[in-house]
KEMARGU-476369 format. One record per residue: x, y, z of N, C-alpha, C in turn; residue number from 1. Coordinates in nm, 2 decimals. Each point is the difference from the previous one (the first is absolute). Example, Ala and Ser with C-alpha at 12.3 -4.5 7.8 and 13.67 -1.06 7.14 Angstrom:
<pts>
[[1.32 -0.57 0.78] [-0.09 0.12 0.00] [0.09 0.12 0.00] 1];
[[-0.04 0.11 -0.07] [0.09 0.11 0.00] [-0.08 0.11 0.08] 2];
</pts>
This chain:
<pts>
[[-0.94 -1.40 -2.17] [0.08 0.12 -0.04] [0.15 -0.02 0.04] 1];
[[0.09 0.04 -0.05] [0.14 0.04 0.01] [0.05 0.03 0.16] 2];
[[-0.06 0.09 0.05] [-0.02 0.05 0.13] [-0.04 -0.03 0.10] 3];
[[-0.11 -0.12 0.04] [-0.09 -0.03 0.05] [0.08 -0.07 0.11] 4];
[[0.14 0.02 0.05] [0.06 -0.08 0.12] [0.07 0.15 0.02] 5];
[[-0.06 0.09 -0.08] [0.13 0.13 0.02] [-0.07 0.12 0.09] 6];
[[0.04 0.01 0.14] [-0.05 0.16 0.04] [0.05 0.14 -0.06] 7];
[[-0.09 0.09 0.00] [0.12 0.12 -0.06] [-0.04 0.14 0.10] 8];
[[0.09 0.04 0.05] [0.02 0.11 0.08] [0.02 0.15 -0.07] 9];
[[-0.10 0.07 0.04] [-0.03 0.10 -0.08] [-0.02 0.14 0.08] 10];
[[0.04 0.13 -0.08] [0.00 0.11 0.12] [-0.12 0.04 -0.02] 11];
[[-0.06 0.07 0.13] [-0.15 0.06 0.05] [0.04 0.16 -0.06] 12];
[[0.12 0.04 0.01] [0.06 0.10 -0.02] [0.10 0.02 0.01] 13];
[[0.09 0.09 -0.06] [0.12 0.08 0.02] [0.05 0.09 0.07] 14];
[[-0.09 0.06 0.06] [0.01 0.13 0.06] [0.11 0.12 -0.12] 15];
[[-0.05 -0.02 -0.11] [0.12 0.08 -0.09] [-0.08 0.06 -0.09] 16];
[[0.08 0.16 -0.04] [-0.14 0.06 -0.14] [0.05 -0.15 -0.08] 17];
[[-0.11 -0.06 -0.06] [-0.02 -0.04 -0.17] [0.05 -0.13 0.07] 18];
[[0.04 -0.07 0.13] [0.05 -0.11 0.05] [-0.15 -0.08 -0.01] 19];
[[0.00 -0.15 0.02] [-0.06 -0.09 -0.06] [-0.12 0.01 0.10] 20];
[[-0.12 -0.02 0.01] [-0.13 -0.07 0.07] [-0.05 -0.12 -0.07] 21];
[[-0.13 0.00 0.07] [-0.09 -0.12 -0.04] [-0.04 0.04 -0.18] 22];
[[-0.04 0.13 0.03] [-0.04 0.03 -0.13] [0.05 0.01 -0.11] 23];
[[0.17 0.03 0.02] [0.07 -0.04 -0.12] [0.07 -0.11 0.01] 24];
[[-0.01 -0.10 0.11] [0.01 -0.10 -0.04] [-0.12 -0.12 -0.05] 25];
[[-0.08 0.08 -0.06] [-0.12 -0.08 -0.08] [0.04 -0.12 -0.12] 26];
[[0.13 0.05 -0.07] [0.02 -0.06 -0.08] [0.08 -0.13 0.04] 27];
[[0.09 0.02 0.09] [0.06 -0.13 0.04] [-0.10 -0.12 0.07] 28];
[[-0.09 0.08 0.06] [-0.10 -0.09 0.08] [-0.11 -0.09 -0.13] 29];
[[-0.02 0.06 -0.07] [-0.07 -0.04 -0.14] [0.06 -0.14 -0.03] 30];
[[0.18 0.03 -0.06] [0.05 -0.05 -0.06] [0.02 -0.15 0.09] 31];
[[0.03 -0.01 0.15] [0.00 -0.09 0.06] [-0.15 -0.05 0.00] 32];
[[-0.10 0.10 0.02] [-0.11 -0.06 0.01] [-0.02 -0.13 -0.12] 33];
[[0.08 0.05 -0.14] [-0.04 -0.10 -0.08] [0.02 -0.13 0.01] 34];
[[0.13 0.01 0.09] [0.10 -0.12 0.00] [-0.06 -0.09 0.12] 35];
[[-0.08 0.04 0.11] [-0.10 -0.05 0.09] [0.15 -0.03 0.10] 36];
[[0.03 0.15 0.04] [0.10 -0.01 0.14] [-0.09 -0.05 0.11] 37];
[[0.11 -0.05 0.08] [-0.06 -0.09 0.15] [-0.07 0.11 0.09] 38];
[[0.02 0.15 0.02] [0.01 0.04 0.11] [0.06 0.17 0.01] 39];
[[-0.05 0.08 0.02] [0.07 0.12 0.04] [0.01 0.05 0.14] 40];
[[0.15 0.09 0.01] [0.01 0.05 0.11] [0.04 0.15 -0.02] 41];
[[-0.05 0.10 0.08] [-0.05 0.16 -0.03] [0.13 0.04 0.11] 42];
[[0.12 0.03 -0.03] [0.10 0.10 0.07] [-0.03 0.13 -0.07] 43];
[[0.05 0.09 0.06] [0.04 0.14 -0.05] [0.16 0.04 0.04] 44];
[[0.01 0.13 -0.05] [0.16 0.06 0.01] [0.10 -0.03 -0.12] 45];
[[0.08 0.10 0.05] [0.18 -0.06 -0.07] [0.08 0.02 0.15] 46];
[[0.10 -0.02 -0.02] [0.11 0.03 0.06] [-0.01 0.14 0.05] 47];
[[0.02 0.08 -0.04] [0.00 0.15 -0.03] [-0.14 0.08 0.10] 48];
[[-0.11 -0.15 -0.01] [-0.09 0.15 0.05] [-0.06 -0.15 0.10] 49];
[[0.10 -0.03 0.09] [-0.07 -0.12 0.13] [-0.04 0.10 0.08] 50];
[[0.01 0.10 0.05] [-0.06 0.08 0.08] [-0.14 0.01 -0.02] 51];
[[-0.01 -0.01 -0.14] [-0.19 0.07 0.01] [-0.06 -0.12 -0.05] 52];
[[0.06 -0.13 -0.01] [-0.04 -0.16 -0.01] [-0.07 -0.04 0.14] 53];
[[0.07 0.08 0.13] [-0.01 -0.08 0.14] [-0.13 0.08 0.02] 54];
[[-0.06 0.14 -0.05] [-0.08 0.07 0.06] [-0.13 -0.04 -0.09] 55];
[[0.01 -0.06 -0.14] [-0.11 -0.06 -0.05] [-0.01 -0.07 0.07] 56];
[[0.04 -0.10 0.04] [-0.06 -0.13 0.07] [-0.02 0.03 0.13] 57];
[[0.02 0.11 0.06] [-0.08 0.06 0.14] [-0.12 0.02 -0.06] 58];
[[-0.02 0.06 -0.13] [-0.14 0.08 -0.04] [-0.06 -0.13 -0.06] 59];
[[0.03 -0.11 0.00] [-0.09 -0.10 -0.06] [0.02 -0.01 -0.18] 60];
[[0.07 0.09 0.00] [0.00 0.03 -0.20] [0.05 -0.14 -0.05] 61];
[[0.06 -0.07 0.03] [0.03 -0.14 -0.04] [-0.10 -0.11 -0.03] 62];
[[-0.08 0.01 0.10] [-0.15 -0.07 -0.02] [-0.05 0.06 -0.13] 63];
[[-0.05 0.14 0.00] [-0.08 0.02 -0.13] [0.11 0.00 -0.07] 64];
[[0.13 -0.07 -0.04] [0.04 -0.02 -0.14] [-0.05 -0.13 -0.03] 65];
[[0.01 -0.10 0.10] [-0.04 -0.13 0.01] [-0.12 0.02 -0.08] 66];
[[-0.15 0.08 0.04] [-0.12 0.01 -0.02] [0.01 0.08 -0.13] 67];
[[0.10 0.02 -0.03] [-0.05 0.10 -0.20] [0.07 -0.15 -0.08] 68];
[[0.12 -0.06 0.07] [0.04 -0.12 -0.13] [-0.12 -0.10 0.00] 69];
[[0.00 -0.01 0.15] [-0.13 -0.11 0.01] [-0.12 0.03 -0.14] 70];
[[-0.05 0.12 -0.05] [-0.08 0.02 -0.09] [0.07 -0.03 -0.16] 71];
[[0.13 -0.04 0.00] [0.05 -0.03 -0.10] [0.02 -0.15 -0.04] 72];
[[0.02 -0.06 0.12] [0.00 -0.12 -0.05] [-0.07 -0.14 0.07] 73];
[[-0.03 -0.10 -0.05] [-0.04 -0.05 0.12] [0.11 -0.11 0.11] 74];
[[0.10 0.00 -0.05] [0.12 -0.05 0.04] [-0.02 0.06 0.17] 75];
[[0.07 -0.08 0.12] [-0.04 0.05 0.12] [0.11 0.12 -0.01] 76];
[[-0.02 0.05 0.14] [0.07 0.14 0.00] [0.02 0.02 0.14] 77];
[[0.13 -0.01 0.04] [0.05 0.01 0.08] [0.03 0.09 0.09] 78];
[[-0.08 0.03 0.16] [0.02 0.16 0.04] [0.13 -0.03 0.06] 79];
[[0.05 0.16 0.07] [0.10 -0.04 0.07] [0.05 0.15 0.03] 80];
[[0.04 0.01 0.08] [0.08 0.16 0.06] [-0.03 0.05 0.10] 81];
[[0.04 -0.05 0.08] [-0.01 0.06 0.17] [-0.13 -0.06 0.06] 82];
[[-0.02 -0.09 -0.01] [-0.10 -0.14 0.07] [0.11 -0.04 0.10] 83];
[[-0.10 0.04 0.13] [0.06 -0.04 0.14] [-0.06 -0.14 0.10] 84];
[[-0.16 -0.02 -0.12] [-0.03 -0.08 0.12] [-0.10 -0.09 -0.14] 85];
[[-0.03 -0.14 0.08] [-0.10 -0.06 -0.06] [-0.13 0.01 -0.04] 86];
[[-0.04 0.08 0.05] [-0.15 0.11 -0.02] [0.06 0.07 -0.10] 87];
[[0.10 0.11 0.05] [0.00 0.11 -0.11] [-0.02 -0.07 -0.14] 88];
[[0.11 -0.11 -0.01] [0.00 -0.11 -0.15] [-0.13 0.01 -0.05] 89];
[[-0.06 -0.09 0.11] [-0.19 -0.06 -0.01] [-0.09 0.14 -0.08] 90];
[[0.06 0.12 0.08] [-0.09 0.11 -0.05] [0.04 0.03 -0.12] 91];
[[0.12 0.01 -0.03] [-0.02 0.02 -0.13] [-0.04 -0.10 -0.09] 92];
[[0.00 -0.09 -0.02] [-0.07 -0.12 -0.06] [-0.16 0.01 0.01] 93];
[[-0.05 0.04 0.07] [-0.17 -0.02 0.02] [-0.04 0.15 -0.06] 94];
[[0.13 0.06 0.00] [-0.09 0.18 -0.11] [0.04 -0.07 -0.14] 95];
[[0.06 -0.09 0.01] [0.00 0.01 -0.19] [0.11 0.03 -0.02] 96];
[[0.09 0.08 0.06] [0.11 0.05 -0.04] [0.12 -0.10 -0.05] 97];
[[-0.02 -0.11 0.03] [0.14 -0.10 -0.04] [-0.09 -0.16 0.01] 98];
[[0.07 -0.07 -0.05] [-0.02 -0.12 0.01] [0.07 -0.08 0.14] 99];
[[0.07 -0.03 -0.01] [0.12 -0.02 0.10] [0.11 0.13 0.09] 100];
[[0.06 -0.06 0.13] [0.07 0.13 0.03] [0.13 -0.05 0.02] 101];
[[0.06 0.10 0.02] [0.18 -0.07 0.02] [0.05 0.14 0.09] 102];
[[0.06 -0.06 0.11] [0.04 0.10 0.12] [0.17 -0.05 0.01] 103];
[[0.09 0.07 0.07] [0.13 -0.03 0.03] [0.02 0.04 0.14] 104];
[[-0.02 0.12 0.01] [0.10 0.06 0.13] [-0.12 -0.06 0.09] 105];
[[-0.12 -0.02 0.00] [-0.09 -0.03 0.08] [0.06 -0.19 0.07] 106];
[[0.05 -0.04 -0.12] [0.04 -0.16 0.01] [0.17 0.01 0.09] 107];
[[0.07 0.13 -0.07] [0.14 0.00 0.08] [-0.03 0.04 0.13] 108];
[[-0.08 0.04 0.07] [-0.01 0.09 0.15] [-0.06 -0.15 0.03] 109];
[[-0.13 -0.03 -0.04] [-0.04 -0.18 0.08] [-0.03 -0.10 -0.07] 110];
[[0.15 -0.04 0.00] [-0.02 -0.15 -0.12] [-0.08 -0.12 0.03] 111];
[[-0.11 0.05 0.09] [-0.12 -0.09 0.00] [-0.11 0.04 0.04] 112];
[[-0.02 0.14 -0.11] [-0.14 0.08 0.01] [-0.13 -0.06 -0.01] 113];
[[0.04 -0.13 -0.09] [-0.11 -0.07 -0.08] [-0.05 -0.04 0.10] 114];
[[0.10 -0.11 0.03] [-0.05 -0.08 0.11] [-0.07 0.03 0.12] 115];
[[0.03 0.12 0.03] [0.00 0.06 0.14] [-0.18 0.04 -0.06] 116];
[[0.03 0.09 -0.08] [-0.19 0.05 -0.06] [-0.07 -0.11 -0.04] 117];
[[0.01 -0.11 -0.02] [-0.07 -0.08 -0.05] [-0.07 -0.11 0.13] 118];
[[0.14 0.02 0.11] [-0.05 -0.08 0.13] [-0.10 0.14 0.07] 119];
[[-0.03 0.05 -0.03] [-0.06 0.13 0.08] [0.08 0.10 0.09] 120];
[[0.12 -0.04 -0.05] [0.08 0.10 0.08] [0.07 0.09 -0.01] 121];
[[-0.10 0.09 -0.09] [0.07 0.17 -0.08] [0.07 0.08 0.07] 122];
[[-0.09 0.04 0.13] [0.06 0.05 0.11] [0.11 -0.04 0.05] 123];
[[0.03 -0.16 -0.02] [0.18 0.01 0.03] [0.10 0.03 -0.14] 124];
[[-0.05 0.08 -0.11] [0.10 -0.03 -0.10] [0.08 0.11 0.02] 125];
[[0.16 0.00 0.00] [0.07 0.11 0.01] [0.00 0.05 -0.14] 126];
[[-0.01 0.16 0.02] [-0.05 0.05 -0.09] [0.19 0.10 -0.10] 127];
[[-0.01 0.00 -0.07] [0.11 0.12 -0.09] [0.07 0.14 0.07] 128];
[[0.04 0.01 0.04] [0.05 0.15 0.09] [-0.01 0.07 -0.13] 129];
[[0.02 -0.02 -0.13] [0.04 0.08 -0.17] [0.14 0.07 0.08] 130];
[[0.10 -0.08 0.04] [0.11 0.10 0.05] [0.09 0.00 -0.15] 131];
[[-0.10 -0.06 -0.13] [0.12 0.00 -0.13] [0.14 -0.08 -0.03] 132];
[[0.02 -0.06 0.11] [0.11 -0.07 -0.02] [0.01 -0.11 -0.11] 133];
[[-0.14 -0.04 -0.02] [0.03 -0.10 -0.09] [-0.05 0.03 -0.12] 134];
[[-0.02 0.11 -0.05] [-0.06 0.06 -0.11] [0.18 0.00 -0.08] 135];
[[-0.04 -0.07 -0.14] [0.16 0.06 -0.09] [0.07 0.09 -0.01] 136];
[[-0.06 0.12 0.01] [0.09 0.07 -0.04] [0.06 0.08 0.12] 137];
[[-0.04 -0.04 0.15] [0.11 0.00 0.09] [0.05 -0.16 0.07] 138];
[[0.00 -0.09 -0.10] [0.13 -0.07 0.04] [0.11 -0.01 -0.08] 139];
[[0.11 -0.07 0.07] [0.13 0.01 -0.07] [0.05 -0.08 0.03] 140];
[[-0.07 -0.14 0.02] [0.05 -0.12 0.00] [-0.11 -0.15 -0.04] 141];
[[0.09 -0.09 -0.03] [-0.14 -0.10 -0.04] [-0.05 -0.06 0.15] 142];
[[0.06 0.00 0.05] [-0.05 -0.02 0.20] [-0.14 0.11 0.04] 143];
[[-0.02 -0.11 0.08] [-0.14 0.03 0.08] [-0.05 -0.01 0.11] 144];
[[-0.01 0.09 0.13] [-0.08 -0.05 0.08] [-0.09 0.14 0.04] 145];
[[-0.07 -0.08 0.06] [-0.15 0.11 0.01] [0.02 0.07 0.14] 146];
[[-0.03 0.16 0.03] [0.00 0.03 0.11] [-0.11 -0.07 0.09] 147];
[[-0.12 -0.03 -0.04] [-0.09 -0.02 0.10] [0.04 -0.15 0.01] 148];
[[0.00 -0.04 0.18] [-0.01 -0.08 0.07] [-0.02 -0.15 -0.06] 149];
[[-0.14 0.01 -0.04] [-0.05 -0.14 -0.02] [0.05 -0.01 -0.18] 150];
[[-0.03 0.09 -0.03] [0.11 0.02 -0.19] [0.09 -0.07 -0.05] 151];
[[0.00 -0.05 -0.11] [0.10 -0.01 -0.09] [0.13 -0.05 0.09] 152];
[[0.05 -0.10 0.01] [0.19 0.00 0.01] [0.04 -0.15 -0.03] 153];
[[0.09 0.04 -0.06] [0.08 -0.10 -0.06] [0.05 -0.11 0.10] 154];
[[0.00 -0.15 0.03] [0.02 -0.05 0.10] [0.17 0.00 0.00] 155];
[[0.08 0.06 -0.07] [0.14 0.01 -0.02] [0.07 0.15 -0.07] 156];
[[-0.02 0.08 0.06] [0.04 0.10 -0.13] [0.13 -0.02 -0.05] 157];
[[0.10 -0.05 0.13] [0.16 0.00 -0.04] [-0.03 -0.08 -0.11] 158];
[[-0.07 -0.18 0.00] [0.02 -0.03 -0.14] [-0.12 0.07 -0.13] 159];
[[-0.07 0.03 0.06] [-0.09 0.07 -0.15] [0.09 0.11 -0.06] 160];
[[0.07 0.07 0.09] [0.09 0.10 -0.06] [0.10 -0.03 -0.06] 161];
[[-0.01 -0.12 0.03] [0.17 -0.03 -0.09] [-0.05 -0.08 -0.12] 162];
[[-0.13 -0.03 0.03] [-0.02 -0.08 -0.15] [-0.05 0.11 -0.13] 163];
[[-0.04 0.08 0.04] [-0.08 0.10 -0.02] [0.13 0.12 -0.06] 164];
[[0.11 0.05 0.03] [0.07 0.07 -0.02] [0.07 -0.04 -0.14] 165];
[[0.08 0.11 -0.03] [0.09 -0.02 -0.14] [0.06 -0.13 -0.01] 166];
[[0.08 0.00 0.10] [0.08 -0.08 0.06] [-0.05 -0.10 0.01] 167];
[[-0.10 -0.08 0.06] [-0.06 -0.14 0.01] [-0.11 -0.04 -0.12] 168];
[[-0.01 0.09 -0.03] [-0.06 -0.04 -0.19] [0.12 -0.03 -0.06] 169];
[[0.10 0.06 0.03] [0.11 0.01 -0.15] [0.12 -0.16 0.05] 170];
[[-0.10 -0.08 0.15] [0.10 -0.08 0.04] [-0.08 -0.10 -0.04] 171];
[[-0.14 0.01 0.00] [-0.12 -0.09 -0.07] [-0.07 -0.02 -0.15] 172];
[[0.13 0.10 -0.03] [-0.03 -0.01 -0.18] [0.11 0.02 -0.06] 173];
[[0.13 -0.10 0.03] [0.10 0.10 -0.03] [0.08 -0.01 -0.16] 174];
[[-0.13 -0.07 0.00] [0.03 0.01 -0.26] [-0.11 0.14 -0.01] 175];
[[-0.06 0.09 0.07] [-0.04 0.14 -0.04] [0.02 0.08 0.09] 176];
[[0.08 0.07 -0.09] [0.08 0.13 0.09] [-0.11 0.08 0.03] 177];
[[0.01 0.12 0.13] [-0.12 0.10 -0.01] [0.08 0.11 0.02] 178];
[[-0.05 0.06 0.00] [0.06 0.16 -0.03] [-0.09 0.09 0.09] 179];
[[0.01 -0.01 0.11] [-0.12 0.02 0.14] [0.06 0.12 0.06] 180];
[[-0.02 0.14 0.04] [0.12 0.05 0.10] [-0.02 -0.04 0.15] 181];
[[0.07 -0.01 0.06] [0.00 -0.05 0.19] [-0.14 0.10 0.03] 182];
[[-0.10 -0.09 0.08] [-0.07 0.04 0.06] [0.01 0.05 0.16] 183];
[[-0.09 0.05 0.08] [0.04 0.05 0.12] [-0.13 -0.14 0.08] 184];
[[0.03 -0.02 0.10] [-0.12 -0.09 0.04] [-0.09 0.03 0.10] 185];
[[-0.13 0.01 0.03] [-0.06 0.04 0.06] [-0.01 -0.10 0.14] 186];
[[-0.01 0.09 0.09] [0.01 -0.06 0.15] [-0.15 0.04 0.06] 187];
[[-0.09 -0.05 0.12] [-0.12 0.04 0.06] [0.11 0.13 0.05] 188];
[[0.09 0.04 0.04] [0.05 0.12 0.05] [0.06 0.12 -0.11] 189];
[[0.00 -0.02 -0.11] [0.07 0.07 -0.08] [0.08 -0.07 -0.13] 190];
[[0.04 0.07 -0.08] [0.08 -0.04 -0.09] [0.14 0.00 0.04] 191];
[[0.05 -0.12 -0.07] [0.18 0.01 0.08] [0.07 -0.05 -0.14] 192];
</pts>
């Protein structure tokens, strides 16, 4: 099929009157289904309504979107939304609910969850504080580092931030202009 190297990312919901679900997205899932896509992955939200995006995925609602597409196609199907630990993954995978899982903030707090759960050593994995900092739509920079300890950090931020900024793109591409406004950079102490 046309598709068959292609994933496609699809919303579980909108949180909006008459905004998109699984259910009305039956027809897109069809239409890829024809084309024998690689792979789905179940987000929810817009912009507009991240607030009640973060509380589905406290409630698990993310999983059963995974588990209603799962009945639409047989393409795998990707869980994902507020998975903190290697188990939690595992569990949703053995209800049926998803095929495969995909976690972030769980991988930014200990960028060696895997390894750590796999040697038998869950008990040492540092776990997410959810202090939000690395959630989109409170950052305001392409820079990154993680409040927790063992977390996420860049082995250089001075140069990641310079490669990373308007400025160091626009000195590493400089046959395409960008049109970027000045970002503010995030520090483990604050924004400066």
């Amino acid at each position: 099929g046309a598709l068959e190297r292609v994933g496609a990312r699809i919303s579980g919901h909108d949180f909006q009157d008459d905004g998109l679900t699984i259910k009305r997205n039956r027809p897109l899932v069809e239409l890829f289904n024809d084309h024998k896509t690689a792979y789905w992955v179940v987000s929810a939200g817009v912009y507009e309504t991240a607030p009640k995006k973060y509380v589905a995925m406290k409630k698990g609602d993310y999983g059963r979107y995974a588990e209603e597409l799962r009945t639409m196609t047989s393409a795998p199907v990707v869980g994902q939304g507020g998975i903190r630990s290697i188990r939690q993954g595992g569990a949703l995978i053995r209800s049926g609910q998803a095929d495969i899982f995909g976690m972030a903030q769980a991988l930014l707090a200990d960028p060696l969850i895997l390894q750590k759960t796999l040697a038998g050593e869950g008990g040492g994995v540092a776990e997410c504080i959810e202090c939000g900092r690395c959630k989109y739509l409170k950052r305001v920079d392409l820079t990154f580092d993680c409040l927790v300890k063992e977390g996420y950090h860049p082995p250089d931020m001075d140069a990641l931030a310079c490669r990373v900024s308007p400025e160091g793109i626009a000195r590493e591409t400089p046959d395409r202009p960008l049109d970027l406004p000045r970002r503010r950079r995030i520090h483990p102490v604050g924004h400066v």
